[in-house]
C-alpha positions in Angstrom: 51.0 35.0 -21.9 52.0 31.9 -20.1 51.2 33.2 -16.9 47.6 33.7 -18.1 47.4 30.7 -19.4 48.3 29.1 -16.3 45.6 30.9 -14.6 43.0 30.0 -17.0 43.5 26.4 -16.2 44.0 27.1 -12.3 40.3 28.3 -12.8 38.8 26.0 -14.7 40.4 23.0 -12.2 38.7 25.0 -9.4 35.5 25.6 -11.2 35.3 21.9 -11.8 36.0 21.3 -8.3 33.6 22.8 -7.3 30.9 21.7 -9.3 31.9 18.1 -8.1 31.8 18.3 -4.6 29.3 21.4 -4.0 25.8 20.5 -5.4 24.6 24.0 -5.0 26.7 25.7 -7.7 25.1 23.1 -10.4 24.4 19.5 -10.8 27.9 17.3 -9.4 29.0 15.0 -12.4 30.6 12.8 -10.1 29.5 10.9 -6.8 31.3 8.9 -4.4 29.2 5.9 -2.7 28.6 2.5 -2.6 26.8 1.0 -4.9 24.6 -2.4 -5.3 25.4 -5.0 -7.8 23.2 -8.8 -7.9 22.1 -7.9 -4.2 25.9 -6.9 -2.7 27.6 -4.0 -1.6 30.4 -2.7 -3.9 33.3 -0.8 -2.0 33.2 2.9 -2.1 34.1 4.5 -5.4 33.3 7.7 -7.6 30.2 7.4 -9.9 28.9 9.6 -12.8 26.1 11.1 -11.4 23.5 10.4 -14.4 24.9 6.7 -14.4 24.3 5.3 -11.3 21.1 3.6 -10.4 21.6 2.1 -7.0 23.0 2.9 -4.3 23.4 1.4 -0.7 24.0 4.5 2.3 25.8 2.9 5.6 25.2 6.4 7.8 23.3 8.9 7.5 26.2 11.3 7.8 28.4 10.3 4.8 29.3 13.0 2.4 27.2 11.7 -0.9 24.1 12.1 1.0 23.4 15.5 0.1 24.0 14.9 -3.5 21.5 11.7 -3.7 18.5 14.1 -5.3 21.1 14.8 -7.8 21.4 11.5 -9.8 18.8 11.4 -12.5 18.7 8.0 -13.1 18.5 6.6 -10.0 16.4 3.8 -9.2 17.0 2.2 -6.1 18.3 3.4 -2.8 19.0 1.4 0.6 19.2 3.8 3.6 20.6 2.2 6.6 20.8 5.4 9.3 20.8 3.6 12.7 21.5 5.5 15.2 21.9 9.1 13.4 18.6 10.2 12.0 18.6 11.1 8.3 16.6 13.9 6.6 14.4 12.5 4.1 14.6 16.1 1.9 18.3 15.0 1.2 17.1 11.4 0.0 13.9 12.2 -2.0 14.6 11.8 -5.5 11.7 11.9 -7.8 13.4 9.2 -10.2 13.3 6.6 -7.6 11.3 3.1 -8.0 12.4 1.4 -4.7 13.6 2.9 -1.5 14.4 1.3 1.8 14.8 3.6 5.0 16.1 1.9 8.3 16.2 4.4 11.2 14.6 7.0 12.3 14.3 10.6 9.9 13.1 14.3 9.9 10.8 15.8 7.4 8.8 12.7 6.2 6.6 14.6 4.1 9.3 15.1 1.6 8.5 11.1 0.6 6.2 13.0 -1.4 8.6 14.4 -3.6 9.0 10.4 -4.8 6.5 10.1 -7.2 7.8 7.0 -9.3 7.8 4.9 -6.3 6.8 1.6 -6.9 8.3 0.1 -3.3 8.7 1.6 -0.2 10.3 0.0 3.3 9.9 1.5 6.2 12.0 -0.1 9.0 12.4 0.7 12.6 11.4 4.5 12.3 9.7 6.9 13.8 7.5 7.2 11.0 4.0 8.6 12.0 1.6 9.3 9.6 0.4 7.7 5.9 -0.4 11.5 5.0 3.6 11.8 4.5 3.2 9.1 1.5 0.0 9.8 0.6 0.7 11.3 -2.9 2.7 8.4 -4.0 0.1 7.5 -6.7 2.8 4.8 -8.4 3.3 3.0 -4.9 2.7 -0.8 -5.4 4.6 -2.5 -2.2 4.4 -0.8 1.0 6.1 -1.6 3.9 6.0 -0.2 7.6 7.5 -2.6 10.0 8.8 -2.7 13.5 7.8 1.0 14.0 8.1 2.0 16.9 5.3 4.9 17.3 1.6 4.5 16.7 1.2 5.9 13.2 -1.7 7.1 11.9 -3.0 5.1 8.7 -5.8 7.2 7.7 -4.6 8.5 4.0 -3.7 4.8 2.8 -6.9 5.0 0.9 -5.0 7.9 -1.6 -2.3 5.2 -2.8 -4.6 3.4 -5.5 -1.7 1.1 -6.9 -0.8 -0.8 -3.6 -0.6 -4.4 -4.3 1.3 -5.6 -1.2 0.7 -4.0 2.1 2.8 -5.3 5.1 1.6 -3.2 8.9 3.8 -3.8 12.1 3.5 -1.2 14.8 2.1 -0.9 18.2 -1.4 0.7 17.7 -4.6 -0.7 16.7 -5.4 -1.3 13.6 -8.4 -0.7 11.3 -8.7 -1.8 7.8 -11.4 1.3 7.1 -8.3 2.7 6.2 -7.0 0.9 3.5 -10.0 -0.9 2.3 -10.9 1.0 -1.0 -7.4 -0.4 -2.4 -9.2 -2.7 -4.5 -6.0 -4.1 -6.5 -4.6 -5.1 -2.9 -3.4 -8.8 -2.8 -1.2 -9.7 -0.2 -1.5 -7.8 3.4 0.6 -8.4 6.0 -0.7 -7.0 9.8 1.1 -7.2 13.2 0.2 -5.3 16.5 -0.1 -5.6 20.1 -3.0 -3.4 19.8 -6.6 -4.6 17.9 -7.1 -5.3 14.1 -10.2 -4.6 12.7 -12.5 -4.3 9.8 -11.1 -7.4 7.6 -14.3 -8.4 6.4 -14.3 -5.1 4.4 -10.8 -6.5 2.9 -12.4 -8.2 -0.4 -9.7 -8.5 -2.8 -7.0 -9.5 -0.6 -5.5 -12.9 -1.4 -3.0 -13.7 0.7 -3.4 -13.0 5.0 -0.7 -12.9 7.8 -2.2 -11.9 10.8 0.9 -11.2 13.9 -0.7 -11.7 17.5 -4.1 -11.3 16.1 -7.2 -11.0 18.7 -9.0 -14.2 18.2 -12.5 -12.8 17.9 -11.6 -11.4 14.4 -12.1 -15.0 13.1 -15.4 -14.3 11.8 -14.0 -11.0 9.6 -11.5 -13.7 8.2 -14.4 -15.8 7.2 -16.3 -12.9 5.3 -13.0 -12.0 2.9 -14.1 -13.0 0.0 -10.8 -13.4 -2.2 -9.1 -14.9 0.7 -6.8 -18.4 -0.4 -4.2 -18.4 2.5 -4.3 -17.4 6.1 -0.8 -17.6 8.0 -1.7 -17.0 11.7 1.4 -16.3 14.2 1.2 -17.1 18.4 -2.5 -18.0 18.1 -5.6 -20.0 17.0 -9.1 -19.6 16.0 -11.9 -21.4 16.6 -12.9 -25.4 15.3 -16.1 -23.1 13.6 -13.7 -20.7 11.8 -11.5 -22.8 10.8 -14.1 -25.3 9.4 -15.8 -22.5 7.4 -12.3 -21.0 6.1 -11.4 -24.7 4.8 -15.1 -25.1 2.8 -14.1 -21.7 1.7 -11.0 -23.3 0.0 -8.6 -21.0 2.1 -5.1 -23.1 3.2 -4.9 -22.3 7.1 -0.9 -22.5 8.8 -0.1 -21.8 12.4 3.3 -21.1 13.3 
């Protein structure tokens, strides 16, 4: 009898073991990460799965990784994969509201999968294409800086909610492609490359323009919601300027 017994809770130990540490047998109940708490990193430590709601990955190779798409009330996740490369299928949990990715990643399109997403960062990446995120109806801040491809922006149209758009990468730029986002306020664009099509940018608010071609002054002047310009490493014209300051729009060069 006791020797039963004894195996009984032999299997049980493993079974629970098992469930913990292999997320294909079932949903783990425990997770070990670090987490965020008021903006800092807590030291690594094991987490009920359905309690934690951020969490801040170092690599792109540590253990929990696999088991991110596994915590149901997750909120916000920091990715910091310099210099492996993740894959985004093992990070794209559809409870998420805010997700950072630093680094570069396989399988984009699984962003998709995110469909709470309310803020997305993008940061040195090889990050393509806006078709990866272009399902991400909830999206209201958008970030894709210091990429370094050309990425393709040609779906930004689809995400309806975007608020705050901030574009750094090497290719040209044309607004065309985000310029149906009618609740867009604050835009952000830096390139080495050409920017245009801001005159069809009507809503936006707030402009930073990075090592903008001067000759887009005059698409500046015809933005018709425009109240502050912040222009980096150039200057436009006396003419521009004068219209943009009887339009009421506060100009700053830095």
């Amino acid at each position: 009898m006791n020797k039963k017994k004894y195996i009984i809770i032999v299997c049980v130990i493993c079974i629970a073991l098992i469930r913990i540490f292999t997320p294909y047998m079932g949903r783990p109940f425990l997770i070990y990460c670090h987490t965020l708490k008021d903006g800092k990193i807590q030291d690594e430590a094991f987490h009920l799965s359905n309690k934690v709601k951020k969490i801040e990955l170092l690599s792109a190779n540590e253990p929990c990784t696999r088991f991110i798409r596994y915590c149901s009330e997750l909120e916000e996740l920091s990715v910091l994969c310099y210099p492996e490369t993740i894959d985004i299928d093992d990070i794209s949990n559809p409870d998420l509201k805010s997700l950072f990715v630093g680094g570069k990643g396989v399988n984009w399109s699984s962003l998709n999968q995110c469909t709470e997403l309310k803020k997305l960062t993008i940061s040195y990446s090889n990050f393509t294409t806006a078709e990866d995120i272009s399902e991400l109806k909830e999206l209201e801040t958008l970030k894709i800086i210091e990429n370094k491809t050309d990425c393709s922006l040609n779906k930004l149209n689809e995400l309806k909610n975007l608020k705050e758009l901030e574009i750094a990468c090497p290719n040209d730029i044309d607004c065309d492609n985000f310029s149906q986002l009618d609740k867009l306020e604050t835009l952000y664009l830096g390139t080495s490359g050409k920017i245009s099509g801001l005159d069809k940018m009507d809503s936006v608010v707030s402009l930073t323009l990075v090592h903008p071609d001067k000759e887009i002054g005059n698409d500046v002047c015809d933005m018709d919601s425009l109240k502050e310009l912040t222009v980096y490493d150039a200057e436009f014209s006396d003419e521009v300027e004068s219209t943009l300051e009887k339009k009421g729009v506060v100009i700053e060069y830095n």
